[in-house]
C-alpha positions in Angstrom: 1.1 -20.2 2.4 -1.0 -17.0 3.2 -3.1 -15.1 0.6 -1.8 -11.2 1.0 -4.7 -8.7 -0.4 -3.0 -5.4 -1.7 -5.3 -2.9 -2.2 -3.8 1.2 -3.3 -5.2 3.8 -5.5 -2.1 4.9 -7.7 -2.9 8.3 -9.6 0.6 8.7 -11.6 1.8 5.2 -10.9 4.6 5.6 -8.0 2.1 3.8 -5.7 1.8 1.1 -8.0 5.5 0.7 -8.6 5.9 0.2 -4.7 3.0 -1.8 -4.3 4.2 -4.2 -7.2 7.7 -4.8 -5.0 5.8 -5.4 -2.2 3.9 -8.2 -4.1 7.5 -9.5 -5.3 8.5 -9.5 -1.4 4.9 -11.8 -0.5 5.7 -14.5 -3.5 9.7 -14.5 -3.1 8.4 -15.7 0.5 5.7 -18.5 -1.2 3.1 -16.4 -0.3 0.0 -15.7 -2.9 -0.2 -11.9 -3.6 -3.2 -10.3 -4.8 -3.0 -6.9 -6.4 -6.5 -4.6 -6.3 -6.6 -1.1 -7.4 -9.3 1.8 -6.8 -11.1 3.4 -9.5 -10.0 7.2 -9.8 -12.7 9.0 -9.9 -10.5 12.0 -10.9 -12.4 15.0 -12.4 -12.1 15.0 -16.9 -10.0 18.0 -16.6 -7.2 15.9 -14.5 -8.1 12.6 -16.0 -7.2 13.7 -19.6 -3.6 14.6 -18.2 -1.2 12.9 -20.3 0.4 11.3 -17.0 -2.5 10.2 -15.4 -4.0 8.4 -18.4 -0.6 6.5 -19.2 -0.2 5.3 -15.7 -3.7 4.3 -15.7 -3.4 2.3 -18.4 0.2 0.6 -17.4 -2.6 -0.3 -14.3 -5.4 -2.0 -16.6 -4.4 -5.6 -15.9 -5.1 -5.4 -12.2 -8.5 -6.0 -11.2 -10.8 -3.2 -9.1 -10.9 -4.0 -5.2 -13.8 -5.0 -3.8 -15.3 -4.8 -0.2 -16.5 -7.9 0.5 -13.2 -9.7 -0.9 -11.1 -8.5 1.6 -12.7 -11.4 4.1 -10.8 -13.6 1.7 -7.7 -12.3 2.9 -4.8 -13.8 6.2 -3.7 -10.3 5.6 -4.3 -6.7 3.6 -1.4 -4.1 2.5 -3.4 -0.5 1.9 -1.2 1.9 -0.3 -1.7 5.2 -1.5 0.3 8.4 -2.5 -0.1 11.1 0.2 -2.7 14.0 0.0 -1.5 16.7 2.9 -0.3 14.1 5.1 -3.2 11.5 4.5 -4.6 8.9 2.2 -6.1 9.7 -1.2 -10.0 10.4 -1.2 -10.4 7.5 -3.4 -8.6 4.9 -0.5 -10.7 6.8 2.4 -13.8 6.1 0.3 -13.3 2.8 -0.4 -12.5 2.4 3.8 -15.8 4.2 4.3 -17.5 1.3 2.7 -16.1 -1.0 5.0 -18.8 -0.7 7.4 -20.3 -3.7 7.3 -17.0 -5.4 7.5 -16.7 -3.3 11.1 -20.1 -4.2 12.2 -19.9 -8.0 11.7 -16.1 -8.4 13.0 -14.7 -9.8 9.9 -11.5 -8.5 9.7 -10.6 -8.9 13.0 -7.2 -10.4 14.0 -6.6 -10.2 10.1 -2.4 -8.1 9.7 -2.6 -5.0 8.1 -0.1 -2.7 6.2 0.6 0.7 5.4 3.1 2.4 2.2 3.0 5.3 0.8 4.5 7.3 -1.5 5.3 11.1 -2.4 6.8 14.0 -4.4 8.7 15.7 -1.7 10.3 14.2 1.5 8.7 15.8 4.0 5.5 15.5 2.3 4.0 13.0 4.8 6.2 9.5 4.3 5.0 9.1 8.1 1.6 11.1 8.5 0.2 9.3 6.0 0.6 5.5 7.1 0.0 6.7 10.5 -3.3 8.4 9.5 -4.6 5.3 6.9 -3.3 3.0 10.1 -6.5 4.6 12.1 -8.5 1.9 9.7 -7.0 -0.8 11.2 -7.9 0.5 15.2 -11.2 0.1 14.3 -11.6 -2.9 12.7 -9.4 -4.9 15.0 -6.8 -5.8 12.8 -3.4 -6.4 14.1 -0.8 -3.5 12.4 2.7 -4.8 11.0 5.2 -2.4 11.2 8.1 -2.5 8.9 10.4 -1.7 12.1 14.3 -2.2 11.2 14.3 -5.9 10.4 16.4 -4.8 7.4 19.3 -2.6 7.0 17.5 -0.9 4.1 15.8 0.5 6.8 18.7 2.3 8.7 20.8 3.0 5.4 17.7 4.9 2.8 17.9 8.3 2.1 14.7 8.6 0.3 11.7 6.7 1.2 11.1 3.6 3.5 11.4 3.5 7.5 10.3 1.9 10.4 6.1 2.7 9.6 6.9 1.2 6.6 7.6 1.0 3.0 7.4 4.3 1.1 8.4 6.0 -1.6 10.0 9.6 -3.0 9.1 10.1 -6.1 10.0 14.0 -7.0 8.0 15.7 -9.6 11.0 17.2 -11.7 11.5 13.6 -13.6 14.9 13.2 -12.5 13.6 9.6 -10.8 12.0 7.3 -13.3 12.0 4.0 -10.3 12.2 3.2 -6.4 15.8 3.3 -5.4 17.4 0.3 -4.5 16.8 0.8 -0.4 13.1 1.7 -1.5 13.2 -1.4 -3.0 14.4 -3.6 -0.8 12.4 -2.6 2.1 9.6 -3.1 -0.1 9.9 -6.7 -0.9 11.1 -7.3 2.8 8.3 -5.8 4.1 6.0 -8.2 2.1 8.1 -11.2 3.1 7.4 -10.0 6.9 3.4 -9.3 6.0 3.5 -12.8 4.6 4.8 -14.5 7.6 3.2 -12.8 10.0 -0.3 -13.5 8.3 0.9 -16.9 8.4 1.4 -17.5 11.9 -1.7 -16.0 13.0 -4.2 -17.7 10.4 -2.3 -21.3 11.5 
């Protein structure tokens, strides 16, 4: 059994929704899934937004990521929503911190994970795990790809491809929860984290 660290920064909660099936995917496999979100840090005038504070509070019961628990880890899932084709400030900070982590090797040969999630869908599904993905270059960590191991993959209209699991969430309302193919490639991409961390912390 591996212990799979989830760490995302979820402003309206889309990212949380998709990290969450994820988590489903690691424990429907006997893995342990740990859930970590990043503080917001969001100016007063965007924090008081009606939105943001009720998906902040649907996120209270998950505890704050810390640095120095990633070590803990056999593998680490990064989400966040997409800013112009890359992570969210607050995930780049928190990878800033991770210096030390770089300098003493820790993380090396540890599996790491990408999602993502966004209002339109070309509004960087792809740029934006391929830009957090840079992280793991530097730190040495082996990157899982979601690939099509599942027919999700091949048959989603929305979010979720081979980079891995993401999600379209459109702005208008119309789409409350992932689809089912968002969904599915989810929770099979956390099955496939799982087992991969498991083989290489045997």
């Amino acid at each position: 059994m591996a212990s799979i660290g989830i760490v995302y920064f979820s402003m309206y909660g889309s990212t949380h929704d998709l990290v969450s099936e994820v988590a489903t995917g690691v424990t429907d496999d006997g893995g342990q899934a740990h859930l970590r979100r990043l503080p917001h840090g969001l100016p007063d005038d965007v924090a008081s937004d009606d939105a943001v504070q009720a998906a902040q509070q649907a996120q209270e019961d998950v505890a704050f990521a810390e640095v120095d628990e990633l070590a803990e880890f056999d593998g680490i899932v990064f989400g966040s929503g997409t800013r112009f084709g890359s992570a969210s400030s607050q995930l780049q900070g928190f990878f800033d911190q991770c210096g030390p982590l770089w300098a003493e090797g820790t993380l090396v040969d540890v599996p790491a994970g990408f999602v993502t999630s966004a209002s339109t869908m070309h509004g960087g599904h792809e740029t934006t795990i391929m830009s957090m993905s840079t992280f793991a270059f530097h730190l040495g960590m082996p990157i899982v790809p979601m690939g099509y191991t599942h027919d999700a993959t091949g048959e989603t209209r929305s979010g979720g491809g081979p980079y891995g699991p993401s999600l379209l969430m459109p702005q208008d309302g119309d789409k409350e929860e992932p689809t089912q193919q968002e969904a599915a490639i989810a929770r099979a991409y956390g099955a496939r984290m799982h087992r991969i961390a498991q083989k290489l912390a045997a």
